[in-house]
N, C-alpha and C positions, 0 to 999 in steps of 0.2 A: 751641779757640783754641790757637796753638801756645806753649810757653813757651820762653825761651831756654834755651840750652847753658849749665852752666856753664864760666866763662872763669876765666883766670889775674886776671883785674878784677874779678870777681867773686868771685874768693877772697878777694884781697887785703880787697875791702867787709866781708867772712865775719869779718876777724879781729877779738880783741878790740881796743875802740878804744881808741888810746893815747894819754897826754897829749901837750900839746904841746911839752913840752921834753924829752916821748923822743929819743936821737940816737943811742942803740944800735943802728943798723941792722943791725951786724952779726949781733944776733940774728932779725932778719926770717924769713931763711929756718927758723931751728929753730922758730918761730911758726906758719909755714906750713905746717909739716912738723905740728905739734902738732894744727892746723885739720884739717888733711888723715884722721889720723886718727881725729881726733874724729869727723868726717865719713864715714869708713870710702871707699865708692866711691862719687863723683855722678854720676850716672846724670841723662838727661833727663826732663823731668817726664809725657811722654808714657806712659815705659816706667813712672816708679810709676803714674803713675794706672790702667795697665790693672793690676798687681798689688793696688791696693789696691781696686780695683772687685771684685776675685775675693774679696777677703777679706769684704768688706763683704755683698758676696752672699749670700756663705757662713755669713753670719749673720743673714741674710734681713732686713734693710734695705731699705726701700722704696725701688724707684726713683727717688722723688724725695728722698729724704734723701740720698743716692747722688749725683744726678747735683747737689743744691744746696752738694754737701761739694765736689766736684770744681770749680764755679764759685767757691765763695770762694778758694778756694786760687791757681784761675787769677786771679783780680782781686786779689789780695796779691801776683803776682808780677807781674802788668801794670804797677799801679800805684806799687809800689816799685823797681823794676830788679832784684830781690833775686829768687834763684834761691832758691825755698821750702825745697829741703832744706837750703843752707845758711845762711839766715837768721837769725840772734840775736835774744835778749831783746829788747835797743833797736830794729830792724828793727822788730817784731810790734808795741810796744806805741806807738810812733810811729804806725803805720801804725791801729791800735784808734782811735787819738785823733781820726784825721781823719775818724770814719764820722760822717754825720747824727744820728743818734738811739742814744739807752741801750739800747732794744731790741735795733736793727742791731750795735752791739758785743756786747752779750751775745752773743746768738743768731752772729756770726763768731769768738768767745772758741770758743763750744763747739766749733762745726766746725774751727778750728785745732788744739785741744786733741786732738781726735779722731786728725787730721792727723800729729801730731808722737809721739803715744804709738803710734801704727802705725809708724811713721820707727823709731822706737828697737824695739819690740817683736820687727820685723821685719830687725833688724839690719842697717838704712841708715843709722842713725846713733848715738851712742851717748848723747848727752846730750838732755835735752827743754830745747832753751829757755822752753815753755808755765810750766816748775814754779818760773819767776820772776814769770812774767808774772801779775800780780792779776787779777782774775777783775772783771768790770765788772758794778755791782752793776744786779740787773735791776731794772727798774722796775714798779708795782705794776698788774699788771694788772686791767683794767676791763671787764665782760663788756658787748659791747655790742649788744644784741638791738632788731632793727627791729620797730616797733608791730605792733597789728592793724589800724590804721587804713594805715599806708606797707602794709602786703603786703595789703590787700582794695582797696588805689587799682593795685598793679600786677597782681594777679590779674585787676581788672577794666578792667583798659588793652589793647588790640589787641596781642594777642601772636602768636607763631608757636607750635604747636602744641606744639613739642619743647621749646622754652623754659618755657611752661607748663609740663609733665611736669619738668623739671628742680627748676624755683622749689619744686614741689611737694615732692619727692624730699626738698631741702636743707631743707624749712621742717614738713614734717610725716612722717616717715623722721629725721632729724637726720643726711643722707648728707654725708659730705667731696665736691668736686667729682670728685678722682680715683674715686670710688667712683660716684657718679652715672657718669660718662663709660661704664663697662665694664659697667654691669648688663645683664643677658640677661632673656630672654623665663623661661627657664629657674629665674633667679634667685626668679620668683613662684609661691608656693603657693595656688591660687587655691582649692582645697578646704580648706585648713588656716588661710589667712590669716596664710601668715609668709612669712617675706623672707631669702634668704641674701645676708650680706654679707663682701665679702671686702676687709677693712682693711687699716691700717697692719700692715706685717711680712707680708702675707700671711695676716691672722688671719682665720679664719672664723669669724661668728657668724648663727647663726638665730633670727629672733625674732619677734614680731607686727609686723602691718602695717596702717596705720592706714585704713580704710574705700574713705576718699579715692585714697589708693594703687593698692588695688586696681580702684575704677573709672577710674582713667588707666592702668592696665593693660589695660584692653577695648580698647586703641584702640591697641596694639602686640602682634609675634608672639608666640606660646608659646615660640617657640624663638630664640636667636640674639641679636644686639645692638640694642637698643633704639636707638643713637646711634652708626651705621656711619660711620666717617670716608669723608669727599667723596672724599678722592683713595684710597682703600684700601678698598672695601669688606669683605675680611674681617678688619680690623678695628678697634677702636673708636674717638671720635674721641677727639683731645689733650683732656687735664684743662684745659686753659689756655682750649683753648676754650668750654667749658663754663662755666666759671668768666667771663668777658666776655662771654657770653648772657644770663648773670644780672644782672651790674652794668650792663652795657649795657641791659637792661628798667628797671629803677630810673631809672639816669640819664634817659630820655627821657618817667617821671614825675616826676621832677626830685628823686627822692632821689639821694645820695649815699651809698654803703655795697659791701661786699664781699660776696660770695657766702657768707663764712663767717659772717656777721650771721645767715646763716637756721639755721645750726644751731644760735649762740646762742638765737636764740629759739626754737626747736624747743625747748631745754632749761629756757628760762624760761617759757615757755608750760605745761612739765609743771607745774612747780613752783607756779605761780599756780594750776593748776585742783586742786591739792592733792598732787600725786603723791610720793610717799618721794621722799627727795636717793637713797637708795640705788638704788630701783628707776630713777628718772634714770640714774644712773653706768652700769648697766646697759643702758640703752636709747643710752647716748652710747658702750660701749664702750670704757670709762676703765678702766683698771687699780686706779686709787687715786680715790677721790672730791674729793680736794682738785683735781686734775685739772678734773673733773666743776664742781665749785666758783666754777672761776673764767670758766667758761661760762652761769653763772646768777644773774641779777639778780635780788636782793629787792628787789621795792617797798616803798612805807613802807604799804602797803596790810595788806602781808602783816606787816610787821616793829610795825603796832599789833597784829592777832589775836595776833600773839604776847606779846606785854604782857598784853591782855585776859585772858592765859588764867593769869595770876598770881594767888595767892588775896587775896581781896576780902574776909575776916573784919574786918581790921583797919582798912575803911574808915569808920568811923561813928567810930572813936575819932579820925584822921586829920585828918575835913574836919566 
């Protein structure tokens, strides 16, 4: 989507705002002049966005984090009239205040921050207006893992073939949909019973692969993409769509939930049948376990064993 040029009205919006019994005009122009350099040269947002795509690359950034830093930034200049490079403190955090949800600010906080420390680092600008702007506290994340009862009513609902293999992927693998969309024939070791996956950042890992897996792999090639996009066959299809194969099965058993519900419960499901949090993190390809953490619901199931398992000496004096 295209962003505006910026304009001489647009500078003007850029300066700091002045009360209203400023009448010094005459210093406007040394204002603008001040603006201007603060601002170094604006350029349209077309040409950063291809410079900052190289950088981002360049530090192996997934494409989706890539192309959803590039959309906020276009929807902050859509929506404000405000030409992102030179937008102020007041612009940004006006603009924070109007999102739906404490997530959606958080989660546009960071990608602007990102945004603005690239502006300056990359000497387009010299100040960050981010380093006023308060940081929108995030809210307490809640893992939210779909039963065994909701995934054995959609496993056992008239599916299409490929969709099955997906649900599968997400719910017993613990695959992101971007990572499901790209798997190869290739990808399975069918002598070894592991699975190369290739993650966020480009990260490869190999690991085991759960029984089930491997028998929905009988039923696709050894080689090549499992999920060839309709209009492109060599190659794979959109993560998006992948991702609405799965909610879209749910919905017409009449759950409600995301495609990433299966990897929650992929992760809840270790933990309930006993498996380490660690060896979890590991199978979820979490850097840090707190990560890991908030992908996994304790039941009050699991959270009495845990009580139980406190010493009981002291109960005859007690009760």
């Amino acid at each position: 989507m295209a962003m505006p040029v910026m304009t001489a009205t647009m500078a003007v919006m850029a300066l700091p705002a002045m009360p209203v019994f400023f009448n010094n005009w005459a210093c406007l122009p040394m204002l603008m002049a001040e603006t201007l350099v603060m601002l170094k040269t604006v350029i349209p947002f077309e040409q950063l966005a291809r410079l900052w795509t190289v950088e981002m690359s360049a530090r192996s950034l997934s494409v989706r984090t890539i192309d959803e830093r590039l959309r906020v930034v276009d929807q902050f200049t859509q929506q404000t009239g405000v030409n992102a490079q030179v937008a102020n403190f007041e612009d940004i955090t006006l603009w924070l205040a109007t999102l739906p949800s404490a997530i959606t600010r958080h989660t546009y906080y960071v990608h602007l921050r990102a945004f603005y420390h690239w502006l300056v680092i990359s000497d387009h600008r010299q100040d960050n207006p981010m380093s006023r702007v308060a940081a929108p506290k995030r809210p307490k994340y809640q893992p939210r893992p779909i039963t065994d009862e909701q995934l054995r009513a959609v496993l056992t609902s008239p599916l299409r073939p490929a969709t099955r293999t997906r649900i599968m992927l997400a719910a017993f693998a613990g695959l992101r949909v971007h990572e499901i969309a790209k798997i190869r024939g290739q990808d399975i070791d069918h002598a070894t019973g592991m699975i190369t996956v290739v993650g966020k950042g480009n990260k490869t890992a190999v690991l085991p692969v759960h029984p089930i897996i491997l028998r929905e792999a009988e039923h696709y090639p050894l080689r090549g993409w499992w999920f060839p996009s309709s209009t492109c066959p060599h190659t794979h299809v959109e993560r998006r769509a992948v991702g609405s194969s799965i909610s879209d099965a749910f919905a017409r058993a009449g759950i409600t939930m995301t495609s990433h519900q299966l990897r929650h419960y992929f992760a809840t499901a270790l933990l309930e049948a006993g498996a380490d949090a660690r060896v979890v993190q590991t199978l979820m390809r979490h850097e840090n376990l707190q990560t890991t953490a908030l992908y996994m619901n304790v039941s009050v199931r699991l959270q009495r064993q845990a009580l139980d398992l406190l010493p009981t000496m002291f109960n005859n004096y007690l009760f």
